[in-house]
C-alpha positions as CSV (number, residue, x, y, z in Angstrom):
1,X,32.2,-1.2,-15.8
2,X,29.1,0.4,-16.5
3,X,27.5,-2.7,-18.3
4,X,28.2,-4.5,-15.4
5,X,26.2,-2.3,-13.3
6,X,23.6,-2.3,-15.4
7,X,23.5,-5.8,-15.4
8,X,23.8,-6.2,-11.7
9,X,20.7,-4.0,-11.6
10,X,18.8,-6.1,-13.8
11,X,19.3,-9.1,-12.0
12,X,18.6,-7.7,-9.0
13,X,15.1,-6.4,-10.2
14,X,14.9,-9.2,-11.8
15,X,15.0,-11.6,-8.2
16,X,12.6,-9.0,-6.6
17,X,10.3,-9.7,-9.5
18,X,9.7,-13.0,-8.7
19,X,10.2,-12.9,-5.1
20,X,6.8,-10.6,-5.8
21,X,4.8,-12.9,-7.7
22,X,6.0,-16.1,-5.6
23,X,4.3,-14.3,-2.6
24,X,0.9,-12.9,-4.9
25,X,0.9,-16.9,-5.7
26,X,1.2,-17.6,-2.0
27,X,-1.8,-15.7,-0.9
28,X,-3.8,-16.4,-3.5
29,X,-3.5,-20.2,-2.6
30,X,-4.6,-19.6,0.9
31,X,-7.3,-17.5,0.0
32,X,-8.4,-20.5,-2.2
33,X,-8.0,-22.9,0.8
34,X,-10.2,-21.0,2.7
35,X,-13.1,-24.1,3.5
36,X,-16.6,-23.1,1.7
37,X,-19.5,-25.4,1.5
38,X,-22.4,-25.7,-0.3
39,X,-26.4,-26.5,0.9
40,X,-29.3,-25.6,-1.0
41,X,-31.9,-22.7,-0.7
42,X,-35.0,-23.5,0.4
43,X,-36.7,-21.0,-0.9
44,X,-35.3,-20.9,-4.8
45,X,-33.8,-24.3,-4.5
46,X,-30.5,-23.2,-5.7
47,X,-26.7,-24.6,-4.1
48,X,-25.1,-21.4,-2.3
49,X,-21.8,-21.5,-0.7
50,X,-21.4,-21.5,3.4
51,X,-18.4,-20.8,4.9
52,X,-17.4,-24.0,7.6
53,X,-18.7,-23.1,10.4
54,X,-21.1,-20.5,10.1
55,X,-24.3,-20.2,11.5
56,X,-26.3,-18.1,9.3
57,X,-25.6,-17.9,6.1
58,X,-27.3,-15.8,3.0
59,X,-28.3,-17.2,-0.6
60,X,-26.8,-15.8,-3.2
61,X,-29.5,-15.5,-6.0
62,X,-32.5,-14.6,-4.3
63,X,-31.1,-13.1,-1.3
64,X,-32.8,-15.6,1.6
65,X,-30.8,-15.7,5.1
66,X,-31.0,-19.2,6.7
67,X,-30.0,-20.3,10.0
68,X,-27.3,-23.2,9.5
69,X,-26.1,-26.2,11.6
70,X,-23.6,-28.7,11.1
71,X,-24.3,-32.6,10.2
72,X,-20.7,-32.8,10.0
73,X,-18.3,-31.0,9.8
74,X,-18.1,-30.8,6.4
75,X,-21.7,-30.9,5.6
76,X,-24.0,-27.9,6.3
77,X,-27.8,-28.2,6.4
78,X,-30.4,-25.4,6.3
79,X,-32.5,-25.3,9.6
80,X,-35.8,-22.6,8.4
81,X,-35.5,-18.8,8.2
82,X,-33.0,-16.4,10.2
């Protein structure tokens, strides 16, 4: 009796084991299909990533902010200086 409670336990803890990493998988994948885009400094010339539909957005290696607008909606273009 006892080893089957014991294994009843583990099977149990088992299941909520993966039901946890089925739903950490989960979230990372939507955090990963959140849309970024990339344009080009135009002050160090470096790509940095824009989130879609932002209008300002900052570069990440020298630290620029640029006001942004939309060619398309899945191309982002830096306008001059925010």
């Amino acid at each position: 009796m006892l080893n089957y409670r014991i294994t009843k336990y583990f099977k149990i803890a088992t299941f909520k084991l993966q039901v946890k990493e089925r739903f950490i998988n989960e979230i990372y994948l939507v955090k990963s299909m959140v849309e970024k885009y990339e344009t080009r400094c135009l002050n160090c010339r470096k790509r940095f990533e824009v989130e879609k539909g932002a209008e300002v957005a900052e570069c990440n290696h020298c630290g620029s902010k640029w006001r942004i607008s939309w060619v398309t909606p899945d191309q982002p273009k830096v306008q001059g200086p925010a």
